[in-house]
LUMKE-576338 format. One line per 4 residues: number of its first residue (from 1); for each residue x negated, y negated, z negated of N, C-alpha, C. Coordinates in steps of 0.001 Angstrom, whole numbers. Atoms other than C-alpha are relative to their C-alpha. Last residue first. Example, Ala and Ser with C-alpha at 12.3 -4.5 7.8 and 13.67 -1.06 7.14 Angstrom:
2	820:1190:60:-13670:1060:-7140:770:-1090:-730  -890:1190:0:-12300:4500:-7800:-900:-1200:0;
***
This chain:
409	-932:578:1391:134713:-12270:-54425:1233:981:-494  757:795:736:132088:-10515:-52352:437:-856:-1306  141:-661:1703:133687:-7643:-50940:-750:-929:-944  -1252:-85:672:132484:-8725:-47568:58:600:-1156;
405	-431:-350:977:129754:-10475:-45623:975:-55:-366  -1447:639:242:129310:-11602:-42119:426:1511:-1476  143:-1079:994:125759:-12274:-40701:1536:-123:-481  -1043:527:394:125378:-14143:-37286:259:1115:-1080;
401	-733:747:-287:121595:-15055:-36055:1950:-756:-739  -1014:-147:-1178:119717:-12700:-37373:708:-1296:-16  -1096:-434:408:116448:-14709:-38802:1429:1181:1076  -1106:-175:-951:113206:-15664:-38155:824:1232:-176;
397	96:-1478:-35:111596:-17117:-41432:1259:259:1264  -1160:-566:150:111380:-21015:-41873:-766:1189:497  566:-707:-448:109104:-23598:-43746:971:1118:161  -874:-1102:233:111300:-26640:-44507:-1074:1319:1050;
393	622:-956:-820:109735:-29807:-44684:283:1450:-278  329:-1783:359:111623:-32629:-45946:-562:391:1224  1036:-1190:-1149:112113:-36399:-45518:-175:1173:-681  -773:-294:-948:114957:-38589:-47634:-759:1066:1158;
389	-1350:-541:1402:113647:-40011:-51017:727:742:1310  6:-761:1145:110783:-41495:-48897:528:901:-696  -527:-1545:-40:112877:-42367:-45813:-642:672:-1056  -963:64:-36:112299:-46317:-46739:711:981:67;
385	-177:-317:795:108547:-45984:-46898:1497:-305:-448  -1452:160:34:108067:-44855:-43363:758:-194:-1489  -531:427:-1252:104588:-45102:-42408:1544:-431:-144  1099:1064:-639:103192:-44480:-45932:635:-877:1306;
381	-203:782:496:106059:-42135:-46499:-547:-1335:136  -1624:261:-171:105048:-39594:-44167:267:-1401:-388  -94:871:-1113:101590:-39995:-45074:469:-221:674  940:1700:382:101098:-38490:-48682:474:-839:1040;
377	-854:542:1267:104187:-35973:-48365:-861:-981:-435  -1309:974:-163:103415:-35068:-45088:362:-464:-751  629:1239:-799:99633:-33987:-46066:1512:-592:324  394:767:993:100980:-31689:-48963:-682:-1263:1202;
373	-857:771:644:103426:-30034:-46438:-599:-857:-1752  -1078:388:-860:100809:-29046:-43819:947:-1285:-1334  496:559:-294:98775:-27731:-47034:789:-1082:1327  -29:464:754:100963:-25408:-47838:-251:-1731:122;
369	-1335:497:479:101604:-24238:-44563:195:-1487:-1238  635:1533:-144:97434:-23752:-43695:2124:-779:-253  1023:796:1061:97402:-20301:-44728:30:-1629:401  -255:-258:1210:100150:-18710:-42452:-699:-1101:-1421;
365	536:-692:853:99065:-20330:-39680:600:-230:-1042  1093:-274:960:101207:-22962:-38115:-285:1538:-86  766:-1169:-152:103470:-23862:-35302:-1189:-161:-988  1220:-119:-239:105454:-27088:-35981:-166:1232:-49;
361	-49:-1154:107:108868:-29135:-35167:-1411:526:-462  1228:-168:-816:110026:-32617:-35293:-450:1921:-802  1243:-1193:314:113284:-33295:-36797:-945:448:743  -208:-1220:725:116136:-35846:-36618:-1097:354:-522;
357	235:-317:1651:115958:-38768:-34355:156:1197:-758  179:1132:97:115448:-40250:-30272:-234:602:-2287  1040:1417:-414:115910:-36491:-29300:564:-1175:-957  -1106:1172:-379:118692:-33888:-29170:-682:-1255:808;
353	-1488:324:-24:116569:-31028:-30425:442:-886:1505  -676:-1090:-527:113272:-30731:-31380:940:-1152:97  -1032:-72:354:109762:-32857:-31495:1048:1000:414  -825:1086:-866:106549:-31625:-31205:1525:-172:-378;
349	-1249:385:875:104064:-29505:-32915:852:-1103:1223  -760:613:-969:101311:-27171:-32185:1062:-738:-935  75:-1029:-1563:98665:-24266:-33651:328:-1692:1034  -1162:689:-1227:98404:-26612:-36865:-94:51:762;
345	-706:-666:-15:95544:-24730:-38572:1475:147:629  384:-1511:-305:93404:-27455:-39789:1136:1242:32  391:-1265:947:95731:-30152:-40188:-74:736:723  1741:561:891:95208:-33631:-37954:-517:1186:-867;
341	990:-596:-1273:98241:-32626:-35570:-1521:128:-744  358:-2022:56:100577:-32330:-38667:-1432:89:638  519:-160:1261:100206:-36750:-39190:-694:1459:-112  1062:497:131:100859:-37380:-35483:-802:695:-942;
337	735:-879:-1365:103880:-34803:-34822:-1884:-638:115  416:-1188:472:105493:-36817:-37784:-992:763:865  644:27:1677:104957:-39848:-37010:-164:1501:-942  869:39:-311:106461:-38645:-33159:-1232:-201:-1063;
333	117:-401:-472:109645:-38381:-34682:-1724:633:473  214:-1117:1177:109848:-40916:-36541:-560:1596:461  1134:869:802:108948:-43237:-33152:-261:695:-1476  -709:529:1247:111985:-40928:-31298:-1550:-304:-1000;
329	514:338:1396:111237:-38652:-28558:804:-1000:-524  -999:-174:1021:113297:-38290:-25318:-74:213:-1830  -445:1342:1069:110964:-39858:-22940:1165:371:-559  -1688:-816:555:111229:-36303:-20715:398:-1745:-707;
325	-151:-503:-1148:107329:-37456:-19266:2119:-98:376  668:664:-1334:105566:-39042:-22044:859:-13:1300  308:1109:862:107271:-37821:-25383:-157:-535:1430  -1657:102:621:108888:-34174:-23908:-470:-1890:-262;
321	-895:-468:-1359:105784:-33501:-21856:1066:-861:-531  651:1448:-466:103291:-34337:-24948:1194:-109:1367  -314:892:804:105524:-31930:-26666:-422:-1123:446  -1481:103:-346:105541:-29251:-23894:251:-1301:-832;
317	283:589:-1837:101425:-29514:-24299:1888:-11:201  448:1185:600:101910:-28843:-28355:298:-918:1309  -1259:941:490:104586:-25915:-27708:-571:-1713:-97  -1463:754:-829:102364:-24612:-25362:676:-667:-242;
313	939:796:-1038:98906:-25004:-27564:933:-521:1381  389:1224:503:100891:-23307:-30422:-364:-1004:883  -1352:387:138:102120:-20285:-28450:37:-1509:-492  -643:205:-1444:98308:-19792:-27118:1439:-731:-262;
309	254:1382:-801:97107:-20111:-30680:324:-341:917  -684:593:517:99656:-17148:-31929:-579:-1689:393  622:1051:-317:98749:-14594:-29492:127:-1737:-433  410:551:994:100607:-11966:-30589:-903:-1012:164;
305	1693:-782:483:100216:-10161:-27304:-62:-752:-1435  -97:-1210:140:104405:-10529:-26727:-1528:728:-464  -623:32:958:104431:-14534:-27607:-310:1890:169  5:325:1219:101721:-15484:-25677:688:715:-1211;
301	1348:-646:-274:102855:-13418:-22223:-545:-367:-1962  -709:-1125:340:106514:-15591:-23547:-1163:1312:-223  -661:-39:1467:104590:-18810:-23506:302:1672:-409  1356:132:1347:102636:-18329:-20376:479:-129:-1532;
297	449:-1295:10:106158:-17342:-18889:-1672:256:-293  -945:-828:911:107493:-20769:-19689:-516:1745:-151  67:-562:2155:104619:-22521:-19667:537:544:-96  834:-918:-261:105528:-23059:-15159:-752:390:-1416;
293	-504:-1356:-459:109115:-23777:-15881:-1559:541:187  -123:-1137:872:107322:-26511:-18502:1146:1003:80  930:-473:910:105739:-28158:-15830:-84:965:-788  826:-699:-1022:108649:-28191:-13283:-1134:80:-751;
289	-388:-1028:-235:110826:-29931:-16106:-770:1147:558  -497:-397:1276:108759:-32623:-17460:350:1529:213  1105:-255:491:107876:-33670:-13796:-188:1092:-1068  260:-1316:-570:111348:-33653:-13089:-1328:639:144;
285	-1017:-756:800:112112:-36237:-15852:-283:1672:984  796:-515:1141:109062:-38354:-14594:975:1542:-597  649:-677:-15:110810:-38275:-11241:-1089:629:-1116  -201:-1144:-101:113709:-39720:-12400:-1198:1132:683;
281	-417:-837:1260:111875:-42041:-14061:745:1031:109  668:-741:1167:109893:-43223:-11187:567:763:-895  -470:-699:990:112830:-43599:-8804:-1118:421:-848  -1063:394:285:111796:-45565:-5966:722:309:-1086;
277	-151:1452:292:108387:-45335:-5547:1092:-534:-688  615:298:980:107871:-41666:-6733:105:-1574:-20  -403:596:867:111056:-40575:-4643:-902:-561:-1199  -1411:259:-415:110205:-39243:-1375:24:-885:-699;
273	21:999:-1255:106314:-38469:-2463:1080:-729:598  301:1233:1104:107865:-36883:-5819:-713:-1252:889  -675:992:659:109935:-34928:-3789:-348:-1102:-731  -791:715:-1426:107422:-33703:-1054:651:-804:-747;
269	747:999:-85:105099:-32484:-4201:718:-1098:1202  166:793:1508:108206:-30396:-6259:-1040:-1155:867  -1395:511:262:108725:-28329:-2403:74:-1726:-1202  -99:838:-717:105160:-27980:-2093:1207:-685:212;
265	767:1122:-197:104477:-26668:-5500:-283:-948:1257  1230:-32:-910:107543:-24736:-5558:-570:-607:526  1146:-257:851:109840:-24525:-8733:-1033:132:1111  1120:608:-1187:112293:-27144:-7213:-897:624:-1283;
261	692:-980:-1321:115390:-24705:-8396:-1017:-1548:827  1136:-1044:476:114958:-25803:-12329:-124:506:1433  1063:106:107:116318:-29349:-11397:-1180:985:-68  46:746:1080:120053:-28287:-10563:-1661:204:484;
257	-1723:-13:1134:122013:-26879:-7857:-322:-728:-1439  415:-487:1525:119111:-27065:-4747:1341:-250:-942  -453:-1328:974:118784:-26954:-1453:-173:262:-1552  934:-790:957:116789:-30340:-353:1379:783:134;
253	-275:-1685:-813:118650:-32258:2501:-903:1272:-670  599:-154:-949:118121:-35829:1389:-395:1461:485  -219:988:-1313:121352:-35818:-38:-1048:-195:810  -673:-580:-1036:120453:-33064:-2126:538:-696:1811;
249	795:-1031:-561:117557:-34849:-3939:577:792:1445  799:894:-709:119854:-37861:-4622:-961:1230:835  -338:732:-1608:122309:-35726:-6040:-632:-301:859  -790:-1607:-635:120124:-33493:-8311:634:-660:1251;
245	1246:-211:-1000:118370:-36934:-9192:416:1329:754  739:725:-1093:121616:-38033:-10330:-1020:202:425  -710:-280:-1157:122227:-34779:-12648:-432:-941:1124  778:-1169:-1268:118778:-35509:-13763:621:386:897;
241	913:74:-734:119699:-38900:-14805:-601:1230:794  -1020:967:-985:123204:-38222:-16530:-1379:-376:870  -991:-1218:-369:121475:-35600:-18947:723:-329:1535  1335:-636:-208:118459:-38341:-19939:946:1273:763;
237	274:578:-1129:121516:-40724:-20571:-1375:681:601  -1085:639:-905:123324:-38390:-22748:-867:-629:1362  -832:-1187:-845:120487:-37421:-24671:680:454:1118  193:-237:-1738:119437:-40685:-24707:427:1525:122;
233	1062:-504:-324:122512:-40410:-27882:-1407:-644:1349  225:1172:135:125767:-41716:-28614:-1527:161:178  -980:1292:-745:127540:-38901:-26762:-811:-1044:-324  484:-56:-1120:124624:-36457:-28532:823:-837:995;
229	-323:-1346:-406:125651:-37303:-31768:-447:-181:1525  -1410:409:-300:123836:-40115:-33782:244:1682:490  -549:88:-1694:121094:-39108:-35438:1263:210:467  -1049:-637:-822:120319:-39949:-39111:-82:-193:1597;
225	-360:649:-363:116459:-39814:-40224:1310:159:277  -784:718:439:115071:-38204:-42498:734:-1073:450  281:1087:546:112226:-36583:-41055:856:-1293:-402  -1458:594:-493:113327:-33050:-40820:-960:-1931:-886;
221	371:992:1117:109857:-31395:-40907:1313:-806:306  -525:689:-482:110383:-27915:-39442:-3:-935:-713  467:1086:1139:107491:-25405:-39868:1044:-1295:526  -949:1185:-606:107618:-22047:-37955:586:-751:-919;
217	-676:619:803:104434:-19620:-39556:751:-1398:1016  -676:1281:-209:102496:-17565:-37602:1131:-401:-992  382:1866:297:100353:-15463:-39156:624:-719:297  -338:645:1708:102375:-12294:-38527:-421:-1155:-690;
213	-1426:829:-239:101878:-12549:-34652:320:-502:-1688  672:1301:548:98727:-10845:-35015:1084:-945:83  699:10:1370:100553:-8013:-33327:-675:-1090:168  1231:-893:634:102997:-9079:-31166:-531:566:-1019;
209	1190:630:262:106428:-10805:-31449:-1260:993:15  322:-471:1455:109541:-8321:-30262:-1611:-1266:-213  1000:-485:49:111196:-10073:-27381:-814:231:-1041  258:-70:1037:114934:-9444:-26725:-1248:35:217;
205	915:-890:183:116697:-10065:-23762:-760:-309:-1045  483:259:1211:119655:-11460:-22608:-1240:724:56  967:-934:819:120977:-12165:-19230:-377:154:-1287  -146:114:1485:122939:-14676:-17823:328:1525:-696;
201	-1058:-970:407:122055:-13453:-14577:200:13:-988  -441:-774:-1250:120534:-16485:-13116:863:1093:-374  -1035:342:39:120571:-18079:-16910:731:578:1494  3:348:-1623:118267:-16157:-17847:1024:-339:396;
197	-1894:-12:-629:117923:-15930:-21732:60:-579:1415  687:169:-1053:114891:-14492:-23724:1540:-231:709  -968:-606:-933:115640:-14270:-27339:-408:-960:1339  -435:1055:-904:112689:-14151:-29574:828:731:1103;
193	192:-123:-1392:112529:-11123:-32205:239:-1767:707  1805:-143:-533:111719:-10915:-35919:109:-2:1145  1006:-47:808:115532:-11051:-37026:-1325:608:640  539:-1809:350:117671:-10823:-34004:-1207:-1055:-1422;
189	633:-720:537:119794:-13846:-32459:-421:1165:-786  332:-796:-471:122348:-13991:-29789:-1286:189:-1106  -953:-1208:-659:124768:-16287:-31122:-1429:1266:16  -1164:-387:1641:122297:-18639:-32804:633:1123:-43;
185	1316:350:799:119974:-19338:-29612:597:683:-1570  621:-1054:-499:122793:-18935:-27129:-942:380:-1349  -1449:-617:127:124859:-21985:-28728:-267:2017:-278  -394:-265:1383:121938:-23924:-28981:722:1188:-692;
181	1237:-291:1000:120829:-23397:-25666:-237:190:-1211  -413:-1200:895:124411:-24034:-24185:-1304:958:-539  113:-1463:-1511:124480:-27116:-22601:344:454:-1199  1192:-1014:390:125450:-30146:-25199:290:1234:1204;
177	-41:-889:-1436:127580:-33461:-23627:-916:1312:290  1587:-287:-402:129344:-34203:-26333:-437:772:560  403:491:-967:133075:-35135:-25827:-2085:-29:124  749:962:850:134754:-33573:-29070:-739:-1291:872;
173	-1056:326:1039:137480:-31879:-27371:-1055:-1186:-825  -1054:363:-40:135822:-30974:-24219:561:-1039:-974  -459:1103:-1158:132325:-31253:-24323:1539:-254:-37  915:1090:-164:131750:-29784:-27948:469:-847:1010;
169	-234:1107:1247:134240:-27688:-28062:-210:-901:-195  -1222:641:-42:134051:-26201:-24687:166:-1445:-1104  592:947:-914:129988:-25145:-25200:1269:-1120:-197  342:714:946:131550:-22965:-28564:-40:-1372:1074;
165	-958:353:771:133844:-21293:-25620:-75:-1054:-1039  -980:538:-1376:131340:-20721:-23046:1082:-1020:-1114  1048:1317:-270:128806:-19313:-25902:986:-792:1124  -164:1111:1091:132148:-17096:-27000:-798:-1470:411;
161	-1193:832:138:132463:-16031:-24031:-50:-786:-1040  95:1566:-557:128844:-15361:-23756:1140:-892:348  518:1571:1367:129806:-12789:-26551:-678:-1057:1286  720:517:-331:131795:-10304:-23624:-870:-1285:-552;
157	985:-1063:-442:134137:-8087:-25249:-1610:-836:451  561:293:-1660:135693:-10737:-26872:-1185:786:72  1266:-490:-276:138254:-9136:-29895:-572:-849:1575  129:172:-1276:141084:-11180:-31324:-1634:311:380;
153	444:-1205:-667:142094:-10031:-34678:-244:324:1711  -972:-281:-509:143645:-13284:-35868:-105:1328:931  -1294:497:347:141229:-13711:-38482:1185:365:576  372:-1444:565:138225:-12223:-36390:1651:-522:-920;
149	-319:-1392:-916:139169:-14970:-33893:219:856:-791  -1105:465:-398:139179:-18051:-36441:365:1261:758  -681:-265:1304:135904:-16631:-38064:1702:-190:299  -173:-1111:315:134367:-16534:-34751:670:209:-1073;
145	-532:-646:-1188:135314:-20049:-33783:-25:1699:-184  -1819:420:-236:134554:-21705:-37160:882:1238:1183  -423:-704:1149:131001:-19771:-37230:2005:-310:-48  19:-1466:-423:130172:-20616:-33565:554:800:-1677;
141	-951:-360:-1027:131061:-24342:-34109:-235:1749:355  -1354:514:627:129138:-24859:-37191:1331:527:844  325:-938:1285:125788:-23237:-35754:1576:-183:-543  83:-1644:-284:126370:-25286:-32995:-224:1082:-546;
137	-1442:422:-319:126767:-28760:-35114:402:1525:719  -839:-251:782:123832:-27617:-36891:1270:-175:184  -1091:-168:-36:121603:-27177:-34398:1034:-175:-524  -515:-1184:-105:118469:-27476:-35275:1218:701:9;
133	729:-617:-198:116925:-30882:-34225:247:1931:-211  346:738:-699:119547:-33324:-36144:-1493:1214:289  -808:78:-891:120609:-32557:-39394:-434:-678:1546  746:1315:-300:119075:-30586:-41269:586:-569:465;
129	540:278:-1727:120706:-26938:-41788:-299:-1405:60  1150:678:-88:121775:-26385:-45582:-1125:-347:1464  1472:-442:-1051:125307:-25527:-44800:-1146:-726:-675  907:873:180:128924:-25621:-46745:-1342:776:760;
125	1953:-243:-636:131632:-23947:-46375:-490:-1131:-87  532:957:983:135560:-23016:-48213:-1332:21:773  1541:156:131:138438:-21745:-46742:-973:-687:-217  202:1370:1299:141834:-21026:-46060:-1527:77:418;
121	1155:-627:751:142617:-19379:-42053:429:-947:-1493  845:633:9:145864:-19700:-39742:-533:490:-1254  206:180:1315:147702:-16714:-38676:-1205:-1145:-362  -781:195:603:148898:-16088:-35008:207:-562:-1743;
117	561:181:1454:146923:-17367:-33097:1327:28:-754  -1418:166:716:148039:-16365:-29268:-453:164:-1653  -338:-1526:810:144980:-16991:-26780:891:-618:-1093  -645:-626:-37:145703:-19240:-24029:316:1140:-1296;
113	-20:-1098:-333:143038:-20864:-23276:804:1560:19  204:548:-918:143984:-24213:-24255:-106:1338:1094  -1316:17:-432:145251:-22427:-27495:-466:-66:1694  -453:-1820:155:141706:-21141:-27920:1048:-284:125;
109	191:-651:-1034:140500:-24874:-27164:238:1708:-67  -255:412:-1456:142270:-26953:-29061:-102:829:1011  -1547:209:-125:141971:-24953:-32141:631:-435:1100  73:-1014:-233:137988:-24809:-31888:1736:74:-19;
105	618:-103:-1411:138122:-28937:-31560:-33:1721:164  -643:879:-954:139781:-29429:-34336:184:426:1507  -1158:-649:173:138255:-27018:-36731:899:-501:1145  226:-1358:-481:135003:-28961:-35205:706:691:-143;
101	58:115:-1297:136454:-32623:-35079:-569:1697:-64  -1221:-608:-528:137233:-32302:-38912:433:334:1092  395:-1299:-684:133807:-33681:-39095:1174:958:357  -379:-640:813:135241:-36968:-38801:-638:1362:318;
97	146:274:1707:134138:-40094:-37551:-78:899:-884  1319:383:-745:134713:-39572:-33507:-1256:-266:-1499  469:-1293:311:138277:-37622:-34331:-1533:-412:193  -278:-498:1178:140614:-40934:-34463:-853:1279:-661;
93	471:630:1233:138695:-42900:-32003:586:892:-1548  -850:1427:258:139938:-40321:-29552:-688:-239:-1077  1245:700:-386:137463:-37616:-27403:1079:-1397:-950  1397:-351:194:140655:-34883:-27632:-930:-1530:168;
89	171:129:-791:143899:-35820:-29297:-1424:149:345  595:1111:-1439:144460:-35069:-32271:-490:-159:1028  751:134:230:146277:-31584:-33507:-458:-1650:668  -632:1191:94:149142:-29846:-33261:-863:-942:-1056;
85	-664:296:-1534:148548:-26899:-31374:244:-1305:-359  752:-401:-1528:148147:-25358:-34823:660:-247:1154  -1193:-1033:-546:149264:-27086:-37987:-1080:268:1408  -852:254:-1626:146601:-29165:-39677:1075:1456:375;
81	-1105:-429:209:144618:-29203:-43106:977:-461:942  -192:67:-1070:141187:-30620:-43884:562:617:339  -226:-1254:-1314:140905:-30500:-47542:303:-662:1239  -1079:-910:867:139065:-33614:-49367:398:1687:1198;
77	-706:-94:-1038:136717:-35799:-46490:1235:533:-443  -678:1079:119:134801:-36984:-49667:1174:73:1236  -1101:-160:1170:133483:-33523:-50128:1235:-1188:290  -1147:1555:-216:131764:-33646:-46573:1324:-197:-1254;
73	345:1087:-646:128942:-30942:-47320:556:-1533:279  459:350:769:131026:-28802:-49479:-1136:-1251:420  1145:279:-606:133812:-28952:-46611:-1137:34:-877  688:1192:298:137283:-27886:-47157:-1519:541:480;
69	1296:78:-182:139546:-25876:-44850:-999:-1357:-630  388:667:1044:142951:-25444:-44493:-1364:125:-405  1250:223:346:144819:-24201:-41307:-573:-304:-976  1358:879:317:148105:-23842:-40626:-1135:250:-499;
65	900:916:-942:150048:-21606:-38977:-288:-1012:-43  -1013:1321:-193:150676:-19512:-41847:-42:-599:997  -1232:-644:-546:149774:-15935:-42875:1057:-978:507  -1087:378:609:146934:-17122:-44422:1224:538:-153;
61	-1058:160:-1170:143826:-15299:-43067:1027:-438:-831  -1085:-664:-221:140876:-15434:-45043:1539:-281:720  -1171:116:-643:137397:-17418:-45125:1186:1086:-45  -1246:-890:932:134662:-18214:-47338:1001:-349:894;
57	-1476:156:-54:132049:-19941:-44526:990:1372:-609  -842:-1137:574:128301:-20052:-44797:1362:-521:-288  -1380:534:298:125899:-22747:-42497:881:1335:-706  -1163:-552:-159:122701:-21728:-42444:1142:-613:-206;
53	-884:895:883:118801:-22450:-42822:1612:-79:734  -75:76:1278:116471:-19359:-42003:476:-1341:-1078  877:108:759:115688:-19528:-38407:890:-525:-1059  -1015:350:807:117053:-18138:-35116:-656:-227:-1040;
49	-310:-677:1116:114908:-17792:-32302:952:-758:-999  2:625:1646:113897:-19363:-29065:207:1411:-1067  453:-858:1857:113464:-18924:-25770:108:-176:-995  129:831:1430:115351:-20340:-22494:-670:1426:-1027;
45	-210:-1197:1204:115309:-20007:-18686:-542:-252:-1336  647:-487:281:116053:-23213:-16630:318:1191:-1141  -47:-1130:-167:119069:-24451:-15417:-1517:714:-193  167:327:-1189:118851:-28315:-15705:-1088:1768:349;
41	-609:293:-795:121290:-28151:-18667:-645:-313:1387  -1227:-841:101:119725:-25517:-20743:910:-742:1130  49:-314:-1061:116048:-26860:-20290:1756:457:716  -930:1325:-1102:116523:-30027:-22563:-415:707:1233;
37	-976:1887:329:113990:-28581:-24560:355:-308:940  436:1165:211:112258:-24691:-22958:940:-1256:-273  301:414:-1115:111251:-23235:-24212:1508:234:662  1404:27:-556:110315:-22429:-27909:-454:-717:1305;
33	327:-244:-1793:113759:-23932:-29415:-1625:411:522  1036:702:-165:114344:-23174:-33147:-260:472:1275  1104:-286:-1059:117426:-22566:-34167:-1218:-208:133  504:923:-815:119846:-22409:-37073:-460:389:970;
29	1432:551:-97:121721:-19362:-38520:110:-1469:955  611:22:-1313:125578:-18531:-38923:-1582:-1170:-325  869:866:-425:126910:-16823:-42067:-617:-369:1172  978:101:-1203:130092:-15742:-42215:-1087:-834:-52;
25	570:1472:-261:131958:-15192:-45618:-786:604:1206  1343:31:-678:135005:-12825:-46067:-1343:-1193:225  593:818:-1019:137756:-13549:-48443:-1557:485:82  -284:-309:-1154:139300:-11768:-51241:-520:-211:1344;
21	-336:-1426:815:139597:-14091:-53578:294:865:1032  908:-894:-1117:138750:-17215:-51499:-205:1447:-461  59:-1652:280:142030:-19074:-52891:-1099:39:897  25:-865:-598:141559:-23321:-52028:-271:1155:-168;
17	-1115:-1022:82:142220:-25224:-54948:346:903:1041  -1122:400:-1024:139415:-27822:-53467:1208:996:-667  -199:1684:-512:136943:-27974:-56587:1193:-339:1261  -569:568:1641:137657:-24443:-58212:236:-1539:567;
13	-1441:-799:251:136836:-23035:-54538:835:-515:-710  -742:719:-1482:133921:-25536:-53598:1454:413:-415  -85:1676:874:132221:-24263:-57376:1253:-648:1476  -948:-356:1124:133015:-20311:-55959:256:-1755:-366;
9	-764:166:-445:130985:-21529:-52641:1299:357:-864  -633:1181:-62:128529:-22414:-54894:745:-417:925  -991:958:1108:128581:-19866:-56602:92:-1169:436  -1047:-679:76:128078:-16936:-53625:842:-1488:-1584;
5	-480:543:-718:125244:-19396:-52284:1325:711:-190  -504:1416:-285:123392:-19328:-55449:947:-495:1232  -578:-62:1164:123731:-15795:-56004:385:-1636:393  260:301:1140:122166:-15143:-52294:925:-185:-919;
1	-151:1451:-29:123637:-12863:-49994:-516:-596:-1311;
***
C-alpha cells in the first residue's frame, strides 16, 4: 500500500480520535464500463474492469453495537456514529444530504436480512474516485458492507450476494435506482483482465487482454462537474422509460422481460414499426440497446486478439449511441469527448456512468496520453472557464478490484 495512503489515514486518525491501531484497511477499486452503459438494468451482458482510483477503509471491530466512522472526504460531517437497528428511516429528507446514508444504508439492510451483528466497527476512509462516472458510491458501498461482515465474521459463500446486497442499499435505503454493473464491475475484478458477466446465468468470466493489448491506455477526464445522484438524475427517467416500453411491448403480445430479449432483427423491426409513431423516444432507447447487444461480442473478439483500434472504434460508436439514441449525455460531457476525438491516437471516447454530469471516458495509445492531457488543459477551460480549477484527467491501470491489508498500523 502506498505511504501516502497509510498517513493519511494516520492524519484522519489524530484528526477524528478514532483508534486504528491494529486495524485492517480495505481497498475497493473504481470502474470502467466497456459494455455495455445503462445495460445492467435492461438485462444485457456486461464488461468492464476495475481501475486504479479507490476508496480505503481503517477498520476494527469494537465490541459495541455501535458504529463510528469518520470520513476524510466529508471532514465537515465530524464522526458518524449510530447504534445498530437504530437508524433513520429509509429514502427520508433526513439521509438525502448526508453521506452517512451508506453506513446507514448497509446496517439497514443486513439486519433487514436477518444477519446477527454482533460488534460494531471504528474507522477511518477516504477515496480518490471522481465523482460521477466511476462508481464511487459502489465502490463505497461494497467496502462498508464487506468490512462490516468480515468484522462480525460473517462468511457469503456466494459474492453475488454481496452484489444483491450492495444493489439493496442503494435502492432500498437510500432510494437510487442503480442495477448492478457497478457493483459487479468492482466486486469481481482481476488485475489485467475484463470481467465478462451474463446475467442469464449470472455468470462470471474472466478475459485476459491480447497481445498488442499493452498499448492501450484507459483515460478518464472527470470534467468537473457535480452530479446529482441517480434519484435526481435522467438516469432515473431513462430507467422508468424502458421499463414502460417493456410494458407496452408486452401488451401487444411480444415475449419479453426486459429490452435485451428483442435481439432479433425481425422481432426489433416489427417494434419499431408498432411504436416509431407513437413512442419515438422509447424507441430511440431500444435502438441504443439492440445496437450495442450486437458490439457486444465484437468488443469482447477485440478485446481477446489485442486489437486495441477495434475496442476504441466500439466504445466511440456506443458513445454516439449513448448521446443520440440513449440521450443520457451531458453538454460537459460531450466537450470533452469533442476536444479527445481531434488527438492522434484517441482509439474512442464517450461518456460514463450515470449521465447528464461527471466524467467522459477514453481509449488511447500508450504514446499519445500525454498529449491527450496537454490538449484538455488548453480547451477544456476555453469552453468551460468556470470548471478551470476543477477538471482532471486521470490515466488509469487495471486493477483487482477488492484488496485488504493487514499489520499496517
Amino acid at each position: 500500500m502506498d505511504d501516502n495512503v497509510i498517513a493519511k489515514l494516520k492524519e484522519m486518525s489524530e484528526k477524528s480520535g478514532i483508534d486504528i491501531k491494529g486495524s485492517k484497511v480495505r481497498q475497493t477499486s473504481s470502474r470502467f464500463c466497456l459494455g455495455v452503459e445503462h445495460g445492467d438494468y435492461n438485462g444485457t451482458e456486461l464488461f468492464g474492469v476495475g481501475t486504479d482510483r479507490f476508496i480505503w477503509f481503517a477498520y476494527k471491530p469494537n465490541g459495541s453495537n455501535r458504529t463510528r466512522i469518520y470520513s476524510g472526504n466529508f471532514p465537515q460531517a465530524g464522526v458518524i456514529e449510530f447504534q445498530h437497528n437504530n437508524i433513520p428511516a429509509p429514502r427520508t429528507p433526513e439521509i438525502s444530504n448526508t453521506w452517512a446514508r451508506f453506513p446507514y444504508g448497509v446496517d439497514y439492510i443486513l439486519h433487514k436480512l436477518g444477519f446477527d451483528l454482533k460488534t460494531g466497527i471504528d474507522g477511518v476512509l477516504f477515496g480518490n474516485i471522481p465523482g460521477g462516472g466511476m462508481s464511487r458510491s459502489a465502490s463505497l458501498t461494497l467496502n462498508l458492507l464487506l468490512s462490516v461482515l468480515d468484522a462480525n465474521q460473517i462468511t457469503i459463500s456466494d459474492p453475488l450476494e454481496i452484489v444483491d446486497m450492495a444493489q439493496a442499499v442503494e435502492n432500498e435505503y437510500i432510494g437510487s435506482p442503480c442495477g448492478q454493473l457497478d457493483q459487479i464491475m468492482i466486486l469481481f475484478a482481476k488485475e489485467g483482465m475484463g470481467t465478462h458477466y451474463n446475467p442469464a446465468q449470472r455468470s462470471i468470466k474472466y478475459v485476459p487482454l491480447g497481445k498488442g493489448g499493452e498499448e492501450l491506455r484507459i483515460v478518464v477526464m472527470d470534467t468537473g462537474t457535480d452530479r446529482p445522484g441517480l434519484d435526481k438524475s435522467t438516469y432515473k427517467v431513462r430507467r422508468a422509460e424502458c421499463e414502460a416500453f417493456v410494458e407496452l411491448i408486452k401488451s401487444a403480445g411480444f415475449n419479453i422481460a426486459c429490452l435485451a430479449d428483442v435481439n432479433e432483427d425481425k422481432t426489433y423491426k416489427r417494434i419499431l414499426d408498432m411504436f416509431g409513431k407513437t413512442h419515438p423516444d422509447y424507441c430511440d432507447r431500444l435502438k441504443y440497446i439492440y445496437k450495442a447487444q450486437k458490439r457486444f461480442y465484437e468488443l469482447l473478439n477485440a478485446w481477446k486478439s489485442g486489437d486495441i483500434k477495434s475496442i476504441g472504434s466500439i466504445f466511440r460508436e456506443d458513445g454516439f449511441g449513448l448521446r443520440d439514441e440513449y440521450k443520457i449525455s451531458g453538454p460537459e460531457l460531450e466537450a470533452m469527448c469533442d476536444i479527445v476525438r481531434k488527438v492522434p491516437g484517441v482509439l474512442g471516447e464517450r461518456m460514463l456512468g450515470g449521465g447528464d454530469k461527471g466524467a467522459s471516458g477514453a481509449i488511447v495509445r500508450a504514446d499519445s496520453v500525454e498529449k491527450l492531457k496537454t490538449t484538455v488543459a488548453a480547451e477544456y477551460p476555453k469552453i468551460y472557464p468556470q470548471l478551470a480549477d476543477k477538471f482532471a484527467v486521470h490515466s488509469c491501470k487495471i486493477v483487482n478490484g477488492v484488496e485488504v491489508y493487514e499489520k499496517i498500523f
